[in-house]
N, C-alpha and C positions, 0 to 999 in steps of 0.2 A: 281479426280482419287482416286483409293484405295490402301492407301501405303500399301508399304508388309515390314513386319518387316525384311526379310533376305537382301531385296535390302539397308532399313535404317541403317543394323548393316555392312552391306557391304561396303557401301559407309562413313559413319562414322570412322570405324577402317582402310580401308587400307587411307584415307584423315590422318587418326593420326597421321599413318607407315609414308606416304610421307611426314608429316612436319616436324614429328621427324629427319628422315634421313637428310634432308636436315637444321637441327637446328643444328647437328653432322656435317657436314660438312662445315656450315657458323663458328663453334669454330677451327675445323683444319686449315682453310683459314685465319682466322683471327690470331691464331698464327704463320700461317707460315711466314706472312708478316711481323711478329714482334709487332703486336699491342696488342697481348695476350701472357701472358704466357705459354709455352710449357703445355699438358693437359697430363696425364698417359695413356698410349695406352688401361688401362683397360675400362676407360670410355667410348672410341670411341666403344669398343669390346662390354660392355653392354649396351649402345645405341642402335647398330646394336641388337643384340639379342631382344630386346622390341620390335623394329622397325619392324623385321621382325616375331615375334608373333604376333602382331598386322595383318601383314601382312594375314599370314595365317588363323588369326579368319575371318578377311574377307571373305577368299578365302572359305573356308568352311560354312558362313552364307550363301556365294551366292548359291551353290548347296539347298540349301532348298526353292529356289525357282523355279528350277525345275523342271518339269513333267517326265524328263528320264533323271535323273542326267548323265546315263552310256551315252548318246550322245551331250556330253557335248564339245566335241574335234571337236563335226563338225561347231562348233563358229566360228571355225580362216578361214573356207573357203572363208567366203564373205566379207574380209578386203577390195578390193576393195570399197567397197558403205559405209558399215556397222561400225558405230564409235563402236557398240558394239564387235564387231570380233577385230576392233585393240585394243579395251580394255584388250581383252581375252588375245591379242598377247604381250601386254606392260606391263600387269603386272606379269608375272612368269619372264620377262626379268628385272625385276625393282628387284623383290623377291632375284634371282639370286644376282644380281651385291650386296644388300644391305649381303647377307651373306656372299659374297666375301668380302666385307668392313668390315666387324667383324672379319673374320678368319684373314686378313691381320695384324689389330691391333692385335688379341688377341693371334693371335699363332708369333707376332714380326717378321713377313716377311714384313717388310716394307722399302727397300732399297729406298736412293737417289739414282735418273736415272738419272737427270741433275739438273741443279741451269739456274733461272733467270736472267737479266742484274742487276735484283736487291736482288741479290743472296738468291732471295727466293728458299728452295731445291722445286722440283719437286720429288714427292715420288709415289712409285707403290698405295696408299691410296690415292692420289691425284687426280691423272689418272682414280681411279676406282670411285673415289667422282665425278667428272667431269662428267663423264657417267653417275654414278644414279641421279645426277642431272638432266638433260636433260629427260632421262628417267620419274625423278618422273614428270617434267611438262606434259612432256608426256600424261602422264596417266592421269593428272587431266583434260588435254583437253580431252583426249578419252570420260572420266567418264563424263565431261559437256556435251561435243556434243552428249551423248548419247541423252539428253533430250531437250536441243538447238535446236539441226534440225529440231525440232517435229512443223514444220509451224501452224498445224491447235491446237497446245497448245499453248495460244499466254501467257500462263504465265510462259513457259518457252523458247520460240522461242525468247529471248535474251544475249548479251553475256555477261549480265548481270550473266547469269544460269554458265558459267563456269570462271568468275573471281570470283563468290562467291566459287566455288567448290574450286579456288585455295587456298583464303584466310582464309575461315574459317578450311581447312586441313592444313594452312599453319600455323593457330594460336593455336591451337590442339594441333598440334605438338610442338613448341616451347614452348608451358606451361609445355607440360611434361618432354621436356627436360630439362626445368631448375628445376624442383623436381629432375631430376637425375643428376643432376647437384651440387642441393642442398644436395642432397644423398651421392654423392661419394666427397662431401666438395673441391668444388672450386668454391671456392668462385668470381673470375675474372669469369670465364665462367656465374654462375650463374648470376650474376648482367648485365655481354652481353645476356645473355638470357633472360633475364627476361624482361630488355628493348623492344628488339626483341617480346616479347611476349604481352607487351603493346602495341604497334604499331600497331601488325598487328592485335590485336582481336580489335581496335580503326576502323582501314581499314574495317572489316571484317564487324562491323556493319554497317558502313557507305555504304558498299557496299549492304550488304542486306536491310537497311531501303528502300535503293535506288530502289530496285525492287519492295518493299512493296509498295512506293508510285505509281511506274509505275503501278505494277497489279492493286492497288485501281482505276486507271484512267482507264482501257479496261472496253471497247463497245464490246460488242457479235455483233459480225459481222453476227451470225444467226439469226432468229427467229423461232417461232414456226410454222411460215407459209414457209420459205425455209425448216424447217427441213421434216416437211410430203409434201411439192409438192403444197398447199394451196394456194391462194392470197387474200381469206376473213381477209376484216381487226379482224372482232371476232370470234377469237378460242379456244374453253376453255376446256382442259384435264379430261377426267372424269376417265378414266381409260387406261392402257397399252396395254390392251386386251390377258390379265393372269390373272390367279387367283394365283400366286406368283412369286417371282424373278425369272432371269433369267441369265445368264453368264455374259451380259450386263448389268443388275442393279448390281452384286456384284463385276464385277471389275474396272466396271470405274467411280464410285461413293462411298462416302467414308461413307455414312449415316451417320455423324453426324450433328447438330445441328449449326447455326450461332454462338450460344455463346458457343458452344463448342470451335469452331474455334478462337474466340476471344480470349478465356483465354489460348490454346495454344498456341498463336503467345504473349504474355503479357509475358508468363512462358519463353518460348525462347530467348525473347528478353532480363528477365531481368537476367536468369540462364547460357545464352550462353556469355554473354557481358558484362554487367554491374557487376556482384556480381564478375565473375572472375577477372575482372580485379580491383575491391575494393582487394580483398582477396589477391592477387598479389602486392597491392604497398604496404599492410599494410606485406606480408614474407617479401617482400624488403629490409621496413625497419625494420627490423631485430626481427619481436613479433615470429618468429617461424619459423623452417623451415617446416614443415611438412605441414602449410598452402601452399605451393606450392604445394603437393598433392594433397589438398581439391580443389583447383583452378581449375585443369585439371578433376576431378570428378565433380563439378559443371558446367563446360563448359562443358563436353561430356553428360550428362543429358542435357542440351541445346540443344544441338548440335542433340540428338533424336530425340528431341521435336520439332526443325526444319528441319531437312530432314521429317517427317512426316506431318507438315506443307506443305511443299515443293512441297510433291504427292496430300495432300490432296485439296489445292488451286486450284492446274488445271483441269479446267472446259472441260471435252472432250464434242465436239460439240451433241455426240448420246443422251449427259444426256437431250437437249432439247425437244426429243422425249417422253424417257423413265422417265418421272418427277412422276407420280401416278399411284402406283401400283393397286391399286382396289377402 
């Protein structure tokens, strides 16, 4: 397929939004219970504000992809059938709750409503944490099954396609929360983050090598004799029968080169994975904070480099057809 950079900047930034938010909320949780220290309500408040810019660069990259941006609201009709329509519907309600979550901390409207048997408080930020949790899984299923369901992409027709979407939005986020973590000097939250942040980009590869092996293993269930109607065992393409592309050669094929392909799944794997999480145990222990910075800047350049991977891998069955232009 031919990735499109607004779907790649789309799905990269609001996957950041949802693991940030929810990195913000694994630190209120964990102090509520007593296991962390009480955090400044400013931190939870400029979490939420990142979270939710991120948010909205998303929301804005995806409008450039397009054709009549202004009929853009007739998305939400076919939630029924359509993972992309509840994606439409789950993320301005995800957007919503996470700037509730800011305003709560930052303008100190955060009353105890009740206490636990183990008198953890139950607080209006808790309630509202609770829900944009749910919420962000929400939406990373929507965003997976967007491309999941898609039977005849058998490179994303796994659910493979949306535990990755959760995890590597899940390890995104967590990186940068502990730079802001690092930033606003708490040091307790930062070092639970930071573990948090090892773990899950640890998961996140594991879970993507895991597809890498399964797609290296698919069999094209077509050939060039089901794809024209054929049964001659020799058929050999000599042309498309154009003298230049057409709608179908530029958008479901991505013209680059096998070793193009190669060196960008090399660059992803070692920029999304490996180098963030060196860079990450070496802040840890304590050579800089601002290396937490560089972590989540060298993960999200990964993290490009394989959502465009991601589009450019799946083989739509029509490219059988359409292989020689002239």
């Amino acid at each position: 397929m031919r990735p499109a950079f607004s779907v790649i900047f789309l799905t990269t930034l609001i996957g950041a939004g949802q693991g940030l938010f929810l990195a913000l909320f694994t630190v209120e949780s964990y102090a509520a219970f007593g296991l962390l220290p009480a955090q400044e309500a400013a931190f939870y408040a400029q979490g939420a504000a990142v979270a939710f810019a991120l948010l909205v660069l998303g929301l804005v990259a995806s409008f450039f992809h397009l054709g009549h941006p202004e009929r853009a609201w007739r998305a939400v009709s076919q939630w029924r059938t359509s993972w992309l329509s509840r994606e439409v519907i789950v993320l301005p309600l995800f957007m919503g709750v996470v700037l509730v979550y800011g305003l709560v901390h930052g303008l100190g409207l955060n009353p105890v409503l009740a206490r636990l048997p183990s008198a953890a408080p139950v607080t209006l930020s808790a309630i509202v944490g609770v829900i944009g949790t749910l919420l962000a899984f929400a939406l990373f299923v929507c965003t997976g099954m967007i491309y999941a369901c898609l039977r005849f992409l058998r490179e994303w027709h796994t659910p493979l396609t949306v535990i990755n979407y959760i995890l590597l939005g899940g390890a995104s986020g967590f990186v940068l929360a502990t730079a802001l973590a690092a930033y606003g000097e708490s040091e307790h939250a930062r070092h639970l983050l930071g573990a948090w942040a090892l773990i899950l980009t640890a998961l996140a590869f594991l879970g993507r090598w895991a597809s890498l092996v399964r797609n290296a293993r698919l069999k094209p269930k077509s050939t060039l004799q089901t794809a024209i109607g054929i049964k001659h065992p020799k058929i050999v393409q000599k042309s498309m029968g154009m003298s230049g592309g057409a709608f179908n050669t530029r958008e479901f094929f991505h013209g680059k080169s096998a070793i193009v392909l190669r060196r960008v799944k090399v660059f992803f794997l070692v920029c999304a994975f490996f180098l963030p999480a060196v860079i990450l145990m070496a802040a840890l222990a304590g050579l800089g904070d601002k290396l937490f910075f560089f972590a989540f800047v060298m993960q999200y350049l990964g993290l490009i480099a394989e959502r465009w991977f991601f589009f450019a891998q799946a083989n739509h069955p029509q490219n059988l057809y359409y292989q020689v232009v002239s």
